[in-house]
C-alpha positions as CSV (number, residue, x, y, z in Angstrom):
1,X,-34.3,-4.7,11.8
2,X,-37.9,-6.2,13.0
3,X,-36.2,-8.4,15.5
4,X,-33.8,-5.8,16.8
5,X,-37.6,-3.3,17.3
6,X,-39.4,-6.4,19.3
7,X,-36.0,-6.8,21.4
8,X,-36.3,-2.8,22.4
9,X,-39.8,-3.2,22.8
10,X,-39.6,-5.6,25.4
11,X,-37.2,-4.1,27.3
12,X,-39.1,-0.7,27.5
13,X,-42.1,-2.9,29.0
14,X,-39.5,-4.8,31.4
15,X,-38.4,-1.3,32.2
16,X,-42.0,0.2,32.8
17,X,-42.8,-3.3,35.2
18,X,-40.0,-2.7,37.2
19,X,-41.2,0.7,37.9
20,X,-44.6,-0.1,38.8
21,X,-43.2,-2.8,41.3
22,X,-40.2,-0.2,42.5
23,X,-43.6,2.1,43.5
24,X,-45.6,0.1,45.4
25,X,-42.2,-1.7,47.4
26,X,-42.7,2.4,48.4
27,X,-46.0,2.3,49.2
28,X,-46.0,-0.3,51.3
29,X,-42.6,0.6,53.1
30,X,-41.2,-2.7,52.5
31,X,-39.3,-2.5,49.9
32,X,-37.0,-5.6,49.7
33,X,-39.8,-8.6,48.6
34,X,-41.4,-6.3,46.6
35,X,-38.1,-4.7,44.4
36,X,-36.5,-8.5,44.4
37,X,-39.7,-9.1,42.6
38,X,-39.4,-6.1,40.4
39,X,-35.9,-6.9,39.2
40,X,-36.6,-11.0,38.6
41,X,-37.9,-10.1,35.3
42,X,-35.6,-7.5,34.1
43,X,-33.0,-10.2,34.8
44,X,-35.1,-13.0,32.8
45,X,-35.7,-10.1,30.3
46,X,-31.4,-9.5,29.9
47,X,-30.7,-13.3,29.5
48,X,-32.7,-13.6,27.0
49,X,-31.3,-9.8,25.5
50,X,-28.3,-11.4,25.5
51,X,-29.0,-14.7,23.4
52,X,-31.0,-13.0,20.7
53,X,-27.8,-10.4,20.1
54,X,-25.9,-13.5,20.3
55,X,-28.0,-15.0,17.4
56,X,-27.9,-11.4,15.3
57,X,-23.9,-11.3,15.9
58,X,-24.0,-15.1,14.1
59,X,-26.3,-13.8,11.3
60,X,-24.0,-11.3,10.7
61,X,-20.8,-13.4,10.4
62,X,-23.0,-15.7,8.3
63,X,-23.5,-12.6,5.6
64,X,-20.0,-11.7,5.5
65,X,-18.7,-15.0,4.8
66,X,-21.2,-15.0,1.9
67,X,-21.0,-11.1,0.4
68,X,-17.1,-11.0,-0.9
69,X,-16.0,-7.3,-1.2
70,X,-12.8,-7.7,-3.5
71,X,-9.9,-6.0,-1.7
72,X,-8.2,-2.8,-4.2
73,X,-5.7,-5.3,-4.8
74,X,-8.0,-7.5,-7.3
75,X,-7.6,-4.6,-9.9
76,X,-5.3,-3.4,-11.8
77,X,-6.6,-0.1,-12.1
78,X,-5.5,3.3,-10.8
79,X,-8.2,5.5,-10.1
80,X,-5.4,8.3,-9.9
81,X,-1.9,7.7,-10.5
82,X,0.7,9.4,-8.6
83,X,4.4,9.0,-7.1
84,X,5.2,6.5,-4.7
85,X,8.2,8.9,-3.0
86,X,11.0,8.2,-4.8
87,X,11.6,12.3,-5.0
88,X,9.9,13.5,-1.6
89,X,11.2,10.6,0.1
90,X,8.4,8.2,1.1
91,X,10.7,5.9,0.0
92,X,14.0,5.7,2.3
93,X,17.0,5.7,1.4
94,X,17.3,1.7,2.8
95,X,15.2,0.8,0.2
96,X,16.8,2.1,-2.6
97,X,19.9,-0.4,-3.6
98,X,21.9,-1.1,-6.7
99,X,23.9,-3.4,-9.1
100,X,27.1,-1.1,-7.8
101,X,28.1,1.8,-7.2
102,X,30.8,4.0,-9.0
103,X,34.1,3.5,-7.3
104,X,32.1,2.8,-4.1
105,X,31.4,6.8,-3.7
106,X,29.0,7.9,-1.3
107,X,28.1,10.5,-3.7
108,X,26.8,8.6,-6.8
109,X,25.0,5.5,-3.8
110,X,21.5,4.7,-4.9
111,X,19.6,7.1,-2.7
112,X,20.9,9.6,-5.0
113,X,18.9,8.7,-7.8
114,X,16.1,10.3,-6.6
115,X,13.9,12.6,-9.2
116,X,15.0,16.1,-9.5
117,X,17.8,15.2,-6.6
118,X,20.5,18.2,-7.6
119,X,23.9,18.3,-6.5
120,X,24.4,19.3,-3.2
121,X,28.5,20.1,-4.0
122,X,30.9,18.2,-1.9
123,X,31.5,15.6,-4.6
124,X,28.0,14.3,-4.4
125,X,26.5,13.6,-8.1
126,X,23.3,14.4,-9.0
127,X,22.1,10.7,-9.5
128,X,23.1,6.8,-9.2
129,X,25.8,5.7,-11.6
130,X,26.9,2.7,-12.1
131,X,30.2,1.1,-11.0
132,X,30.9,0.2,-15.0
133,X,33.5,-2.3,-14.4
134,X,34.3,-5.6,-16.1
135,X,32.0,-7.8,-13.9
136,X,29.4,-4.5,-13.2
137,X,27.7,-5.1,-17.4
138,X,24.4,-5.7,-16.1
139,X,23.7,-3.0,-14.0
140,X,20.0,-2.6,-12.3
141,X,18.8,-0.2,-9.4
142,X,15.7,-1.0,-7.3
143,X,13.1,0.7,-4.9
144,X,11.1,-1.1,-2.5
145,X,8.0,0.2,-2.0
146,X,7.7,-1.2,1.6
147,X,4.3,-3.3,0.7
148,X,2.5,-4.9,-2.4
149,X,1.2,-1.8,-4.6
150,X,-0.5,-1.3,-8.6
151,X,2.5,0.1,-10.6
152,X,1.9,1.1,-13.7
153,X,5.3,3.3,-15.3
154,X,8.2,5.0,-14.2
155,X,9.6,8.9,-14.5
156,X,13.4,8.9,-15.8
157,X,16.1,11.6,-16.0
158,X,20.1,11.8,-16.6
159,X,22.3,12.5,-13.6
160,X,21.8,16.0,-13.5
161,X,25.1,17.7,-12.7
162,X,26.8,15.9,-15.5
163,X,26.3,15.1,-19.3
164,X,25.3,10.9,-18.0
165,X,21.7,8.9,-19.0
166,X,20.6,6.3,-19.6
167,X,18.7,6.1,-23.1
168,X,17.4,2.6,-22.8
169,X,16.7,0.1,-20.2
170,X,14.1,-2.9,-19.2
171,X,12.1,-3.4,-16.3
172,X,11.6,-6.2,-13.7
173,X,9.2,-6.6,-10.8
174,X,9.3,-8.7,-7.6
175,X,7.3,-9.6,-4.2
176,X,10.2,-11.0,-2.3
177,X,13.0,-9.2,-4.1
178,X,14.7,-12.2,-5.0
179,X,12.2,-14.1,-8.1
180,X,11.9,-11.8,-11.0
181,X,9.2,-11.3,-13.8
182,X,10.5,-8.9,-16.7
183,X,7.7,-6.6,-18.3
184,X,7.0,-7.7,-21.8
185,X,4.6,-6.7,-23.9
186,X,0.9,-8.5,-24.3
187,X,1.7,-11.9,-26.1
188,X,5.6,-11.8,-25.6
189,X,8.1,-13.8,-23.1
190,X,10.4,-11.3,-24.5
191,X,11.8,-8.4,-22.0
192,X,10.3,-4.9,-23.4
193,X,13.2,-2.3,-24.1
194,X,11.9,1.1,-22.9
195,X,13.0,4.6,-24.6
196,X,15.0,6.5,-21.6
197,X,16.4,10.0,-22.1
198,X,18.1,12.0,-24.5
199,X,19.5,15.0,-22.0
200,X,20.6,15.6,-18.5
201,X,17.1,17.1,-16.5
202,X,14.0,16.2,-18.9
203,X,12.0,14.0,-17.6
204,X,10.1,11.1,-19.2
205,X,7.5,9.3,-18.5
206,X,7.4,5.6,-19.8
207,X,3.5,3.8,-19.2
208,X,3.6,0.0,-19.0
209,X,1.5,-2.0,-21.4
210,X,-0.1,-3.4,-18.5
211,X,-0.5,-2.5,-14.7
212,X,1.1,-5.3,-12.5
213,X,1.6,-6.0,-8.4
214,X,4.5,-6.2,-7.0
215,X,6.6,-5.3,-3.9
216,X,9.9,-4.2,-5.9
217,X,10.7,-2.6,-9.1
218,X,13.7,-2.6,-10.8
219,X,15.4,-0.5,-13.5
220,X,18.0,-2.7,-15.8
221,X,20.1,-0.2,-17.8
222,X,21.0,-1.6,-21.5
223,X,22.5,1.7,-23.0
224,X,23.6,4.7,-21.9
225,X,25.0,8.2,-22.8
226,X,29.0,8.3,-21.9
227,X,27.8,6.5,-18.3
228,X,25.3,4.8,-16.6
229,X,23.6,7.4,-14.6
230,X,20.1,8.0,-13.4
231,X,17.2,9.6,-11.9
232,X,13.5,8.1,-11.5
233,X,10.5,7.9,-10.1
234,X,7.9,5.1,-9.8
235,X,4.1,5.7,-10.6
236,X,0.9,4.1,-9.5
237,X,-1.3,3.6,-6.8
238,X,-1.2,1.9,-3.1
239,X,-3.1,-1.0,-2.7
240,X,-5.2,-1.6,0.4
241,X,-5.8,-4.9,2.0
């Protein structure tokens, strides 16, 4: 700050020279010696202008390198939690995909497992279900959330035209979408079992013992109510590079 006030009081003196000379080049009615002389040291006064912002602009860059401001993604902490789109759909319906899909229908396709999604008629469910054949045991649906966020739980309901949930299931998470980390609880290499639903429309809302980052989250069904059917919705909060 004292170095930028001495830089902007020299000019103001350079500027108040050049003035003086620029009136008496009038006064004497020839004006080109006299405002060539007026200008030289605005000129020397600019070069050197220039190299002392030069020097503040490489202070500066020397301060950042040493002040680190952690980026939002260094926490794992939601100041306020909310929906990443699965139900007003931030999320597309590209970025929703599945284990399989029940006899391939376009109605029961993973975009339908959108929160509070109701049936439209037309033969389209009101939810995801699985395809629930021999080599469909393991079935899993997925979101990507388009970029590396906090999660921290999920919102579950039953398909919601038909008597179909799923009343248990575990959860992975992913940056790449194709290496995996299950959610266990603190201490445990174990995969945590989650508590899903016991109707059709309730929702419930299942917390994770501990936030994590990750690009993908996926649902991995391990009982159900007559089919393996479902509705969610993925909490927690962008993270800003």
């Amino acid at each position: 700050m004292i170095k930028m006030k001495y830089l902007l009081v020299s000019i103001c003196a350079v500027v108040v020279q050049c003035c003086l000379f620029a009136a008496a080049a009038h006064a004497n009615g020839d004006p080109d010696p006299v405002l060539e002389a007026a200008l030289s040291p605005l000129y020397r006064q600019l070069d050197v202008t220039r190299d002392q912002l030069e020097v503040i602009r490489h202070q500066l860059d020397a301060v950042k390198a040493l002040v680190h401001v952690p980026c939002k993604k260094d926490y794992l902490e939601c100041s306020e939690v909310g929906p990443f789109g699965m139900e007003d759909g931030r999320i597309p319906d590209a970025s929703i995909t599945a284990s399989s899909i029940w006899e391939n229908s376009a109605g029961f396709v993973p975009a339908r497992a959108r929160l509070n999604l109701q049936d439209t008629s037309g033969g389209a469910g009101a939810g995801w279900c699985n395809d629930g054949a021999s080599d469909n045991t393991n079935p899993w649906i997925q979101a990507d959330l388009g970029c590396n966020a906090t999660i921290t739980g999920v919102i579950t309901q039953g398909r919601g035209d038909y008597h179909e949930w799923v009343t248990q299931f575990k959860v992975a998470y992913s940056n790449d979408g194709q290496e995996w980390t299950d959610v266990t609880d603190d201490g445990s290499s174990t995969p945590m079992k989650f508590s899903g639903n016991s109707d059709q429309n309730t929702q419930v809302t299942t917390t994770f013992p501990k936030a994590f980052q990750a690009r993908f989250l996926r649902i991995l069904p391990t009982q159900w109510s007559t089919y393996c059917c479902m509705r969610f919705e993925v909490l927690g909060c962008k993270s800003h590079e």
